[in-house]
C-alpha positions in Angstrom: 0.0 0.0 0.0 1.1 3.1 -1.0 0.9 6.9 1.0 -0.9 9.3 -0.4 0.9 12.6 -1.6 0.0 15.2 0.7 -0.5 18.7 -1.1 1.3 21.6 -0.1 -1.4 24.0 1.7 -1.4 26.6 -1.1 -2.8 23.3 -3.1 -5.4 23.0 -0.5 -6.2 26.6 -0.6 -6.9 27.2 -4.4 -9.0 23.8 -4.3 -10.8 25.6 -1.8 -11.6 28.6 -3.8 -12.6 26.4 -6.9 -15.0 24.5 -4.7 -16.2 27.8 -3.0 -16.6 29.1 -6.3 -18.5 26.3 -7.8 -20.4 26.2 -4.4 -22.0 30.0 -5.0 -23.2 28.8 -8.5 -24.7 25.4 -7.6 -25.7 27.4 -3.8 -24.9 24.2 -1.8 -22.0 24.2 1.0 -18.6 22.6 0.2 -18.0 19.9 2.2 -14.5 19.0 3.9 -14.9 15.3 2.2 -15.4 16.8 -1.1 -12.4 18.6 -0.8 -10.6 15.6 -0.1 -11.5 13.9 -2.9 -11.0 16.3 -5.1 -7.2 16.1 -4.0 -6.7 12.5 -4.2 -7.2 12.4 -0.5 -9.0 10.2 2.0 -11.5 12.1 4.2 -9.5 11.3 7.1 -6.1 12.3 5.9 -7.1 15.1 5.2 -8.7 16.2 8.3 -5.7 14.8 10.3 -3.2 17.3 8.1 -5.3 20.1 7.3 -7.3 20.7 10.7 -8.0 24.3 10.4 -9.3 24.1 6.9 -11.7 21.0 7.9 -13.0 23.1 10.5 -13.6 26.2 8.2 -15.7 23.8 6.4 -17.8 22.4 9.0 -19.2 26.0 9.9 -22.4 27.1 8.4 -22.1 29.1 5.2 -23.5 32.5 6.7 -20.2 32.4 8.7 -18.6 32.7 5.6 -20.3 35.4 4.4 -21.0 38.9 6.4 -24.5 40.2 5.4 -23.8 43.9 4.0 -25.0 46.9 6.6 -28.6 47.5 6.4 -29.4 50.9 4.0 -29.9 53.8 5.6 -33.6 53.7 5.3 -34.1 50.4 6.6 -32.3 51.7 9.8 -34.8 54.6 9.8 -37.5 52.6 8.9 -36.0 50.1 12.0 -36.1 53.5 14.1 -39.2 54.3 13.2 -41.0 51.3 13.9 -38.7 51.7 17.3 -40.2 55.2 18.0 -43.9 54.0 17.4 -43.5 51.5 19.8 -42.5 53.5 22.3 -44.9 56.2 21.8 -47.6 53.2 22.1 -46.0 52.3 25.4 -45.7 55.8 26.8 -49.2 56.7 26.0 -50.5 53.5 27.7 -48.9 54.5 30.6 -50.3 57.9 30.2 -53.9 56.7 30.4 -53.0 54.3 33.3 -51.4 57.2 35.0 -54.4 59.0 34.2 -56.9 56.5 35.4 -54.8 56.2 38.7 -54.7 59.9 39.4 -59.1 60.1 39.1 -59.1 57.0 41.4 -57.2 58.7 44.1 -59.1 62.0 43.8 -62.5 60.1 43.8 -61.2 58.4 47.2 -60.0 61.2 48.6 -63.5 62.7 47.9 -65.0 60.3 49.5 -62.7 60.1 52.4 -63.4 63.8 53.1 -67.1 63.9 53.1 -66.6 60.9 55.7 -64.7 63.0 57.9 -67.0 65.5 58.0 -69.8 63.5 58.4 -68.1 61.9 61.1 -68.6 64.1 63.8 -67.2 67.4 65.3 -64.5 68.0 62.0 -64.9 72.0 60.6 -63.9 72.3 57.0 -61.5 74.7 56.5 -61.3 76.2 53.5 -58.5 76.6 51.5 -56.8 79.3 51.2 -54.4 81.1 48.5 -51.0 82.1 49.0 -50.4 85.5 47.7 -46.6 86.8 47.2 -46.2 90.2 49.0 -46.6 93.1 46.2 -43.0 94.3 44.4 -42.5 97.6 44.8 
């Protein structure tokens, strides 16, 4: 039995770009054992001498590739969307706010005219705090 001729890593590499190449037309993923073969190469030879490059391969394609910035007006439409969900928020709390606020007032309404009704308690009425003339 005979050993296999083990490519340099520059070998390795441009069979790599023709199979990443062929990979974008056909859109499936190269695949380490494709690689392999395609250097005269058992699957497990050439994980054993090219680790780095097997591993590369076994990530997912969108590794590969970054996805481009989003345009500028699909970040303002994001902030946009952004802003109107916070506006939704804000004004929810608003009417909660709101609802808590007439709540309180009614019971301390209520509250008062018990007090008074309860017995010996003199309203006193409220009075307005004037600042002294300027002169």
């Amino acid at each position: 039995m005979t050993r296999p001729t083990i490519p340099s890593r520059d070998e390795v590499l441009t069979a790599l770009a023709q199979l990443r190449a062929e990979a974008d037309n056909t859109g499936r993923q190269p695949a380490a054992l494709t690689l392999a073969r395609r250097l005269g190469l058992a699957n497990t030879t050439f994980r054993r001498n090219f680790p780095d490059i097997a591993a590369d391969l076994a990530r997912p394609a969108a590794a590969h590739r970054q996805a481009p910035p989003p345009s500028r007006y699909d970040q303002l439409q994001q902030a946009g969307a952004r802003l109107r969900q916070d506006n939704r928020q804000l004004r929810e709390q608003v009417e909660v706010a709101a609802a808590v606020i007439q709540r309180i007032r009614l019971e301390n309404h209520r509250l008062r005219e018990q007090l008074e009704a309860a017995g010996k308690v003199t309203a006193i009425a409220s009075r307005t705090i004037r600042p002294p003339p300027l002169s």
